[in-house]
C-alpha angles and dihedrals in degrees: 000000000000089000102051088076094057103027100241128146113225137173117242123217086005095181096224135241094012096113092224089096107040094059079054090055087053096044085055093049095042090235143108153208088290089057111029128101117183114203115194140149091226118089098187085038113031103025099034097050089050101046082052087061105053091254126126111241138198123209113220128187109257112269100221123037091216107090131163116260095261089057106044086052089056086055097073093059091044084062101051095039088050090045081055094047099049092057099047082051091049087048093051096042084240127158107262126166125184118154109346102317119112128210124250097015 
């Protein structure tokens, strides 16, 4: 599998974001919510699923453009959730990153 080069653990099928897996995923790293961060490029998977869970989360753009046909359709909603969220940030003078701009300036 992908892991075996670089000698990681990781959960397969994982079902996100039902939190289930990802306190497997802790179990298997010996950590927990305190010390767990999640970094994923899905906002209603990954982050939400995190966030679920009691982990702190960061959103990344997706490493590679070709993405399969349930995702790419996600995609459309994240966008409109993160513009929301950038301007209540703005409004708020909160931190706020997404590609390569940075709140306030």
């Amino acid at each position: 599998m992908f892991n075996e080069k670089i000698q990681v653990n990781y959960v397969y099928n994982a079902h996100k974001p039902s939190v289930k897996n990802y306190f497997k995923a802790m179990g298997i790293m010996g950590t927990d919510q305190s010390n767990t961060v999640f970094i994923g490029d899905q906002l209603f998977t990954d982050v939400w699923g995190a966030r679920n869970t009691g982990i702190f989360s960061i959103l990344v753009q997706p490493i590679d453009k070709k993405e399969e046909i349930q995702i790419v359709l996600k995609r459309y909603p994240e966008k409109i959730v993160l513009a929301a969220y950038k301007r209540k940030c703005i409004r708020e003078n909160r931190a706020y990153l997404a590609d390569g701009e940075a709140f306030p300036q």
